[in-house]
C-alpha positions in Angstrom: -1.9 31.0 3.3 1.3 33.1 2.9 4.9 31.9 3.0 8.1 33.3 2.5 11.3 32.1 1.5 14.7 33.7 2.1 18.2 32.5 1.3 21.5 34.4 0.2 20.5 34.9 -3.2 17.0 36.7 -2.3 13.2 36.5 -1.3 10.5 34.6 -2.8 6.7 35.1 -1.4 3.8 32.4 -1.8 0.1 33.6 -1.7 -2.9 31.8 -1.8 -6.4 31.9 -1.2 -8.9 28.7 -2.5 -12.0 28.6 -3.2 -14.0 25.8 -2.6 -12.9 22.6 -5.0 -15.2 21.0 -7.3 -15.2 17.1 -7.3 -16.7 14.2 -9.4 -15.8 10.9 -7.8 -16.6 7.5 -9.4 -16.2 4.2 -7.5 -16.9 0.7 -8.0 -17.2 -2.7 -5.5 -17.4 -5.4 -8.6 -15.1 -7.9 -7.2 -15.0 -9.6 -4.0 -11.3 -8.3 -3.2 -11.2 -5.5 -5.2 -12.7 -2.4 -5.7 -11.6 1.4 -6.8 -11.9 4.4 -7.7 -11.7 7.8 -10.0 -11.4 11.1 -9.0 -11.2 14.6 -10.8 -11.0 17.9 -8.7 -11.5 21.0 -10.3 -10.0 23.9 -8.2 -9.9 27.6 -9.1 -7.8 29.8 -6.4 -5.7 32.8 -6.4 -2.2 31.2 -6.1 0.7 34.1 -6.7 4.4 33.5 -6.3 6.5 36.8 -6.8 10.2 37.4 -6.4 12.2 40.1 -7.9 9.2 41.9 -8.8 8.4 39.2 -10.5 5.3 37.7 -10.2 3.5 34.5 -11.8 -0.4 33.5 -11.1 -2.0 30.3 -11.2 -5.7 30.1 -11.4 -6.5 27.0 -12.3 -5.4 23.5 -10.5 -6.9 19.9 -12.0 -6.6 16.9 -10.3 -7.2 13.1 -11.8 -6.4 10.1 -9.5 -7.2 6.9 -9.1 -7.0 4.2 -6.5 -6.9 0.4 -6.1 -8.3 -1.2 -2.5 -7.1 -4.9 -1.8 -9.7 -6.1 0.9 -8.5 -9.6 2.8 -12.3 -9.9 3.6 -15.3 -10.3 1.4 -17.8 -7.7 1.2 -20.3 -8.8 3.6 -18.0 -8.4 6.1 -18.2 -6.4 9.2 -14.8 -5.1 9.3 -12.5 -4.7 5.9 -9.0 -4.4 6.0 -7.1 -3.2 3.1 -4.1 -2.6 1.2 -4.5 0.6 -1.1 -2.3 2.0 -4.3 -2.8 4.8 -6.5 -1.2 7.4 -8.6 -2.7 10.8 -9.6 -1.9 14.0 -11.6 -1.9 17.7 -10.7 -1.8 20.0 -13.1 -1.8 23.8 -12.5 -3.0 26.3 -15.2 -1.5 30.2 -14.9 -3.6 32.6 -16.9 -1.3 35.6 -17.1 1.0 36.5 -20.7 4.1 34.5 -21.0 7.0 35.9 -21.2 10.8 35.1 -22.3 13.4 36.0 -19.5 17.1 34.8 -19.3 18.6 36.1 -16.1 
């Protein structure tokens, strides 16, 4: 995938290329209403942003989540609606040399 933004003050260019994601997934069905589950992705890729001539690479992305199912029918049901919440983090590792710049 590449993208590229433009506005008045210049050009910024996205690249990426993924390879294929890693997952471990964990769920349980304990309760009659309730159930959930944990997830962690593991995700390396070849993400690059560059403007200026300036160019940052991240190579690593983790993901944890976790989500809640309410069912309003009992697990030997047929059919199970549900209501669903979660919340999740993302966080993305660069692997190049930081460096200090103040415009």
């Amino acid at each position: 995938m590449d993208v590229t933004v433009t506005n008045r003050s210049g050009e910024a260019r996205l690249d990426s290329s993924q390879a294929s994601p890693w997952v471990l997934l964990a769920a349980t069905n304990l309760y009659r209403s309730v159930s959930g589950e944990f997830r962690y992705t593991y995700r390396d890729s070849d993400l690059k942003v560059s403007s200026g001539g300036t160019e940052a690479t991240f190579r690593v992305l983790h993901t944890l989540s976790t989500m809640t199912f309410w069912c309003t029918r009992g697990q030997g049901a047929a059919l199970r609606p549900f209501f669903a919440g979660g919340m999740g983090i993302k966080v993305y590792r660069g692997t190049d040399r930081e460096s200090a710049y103040q415009p």
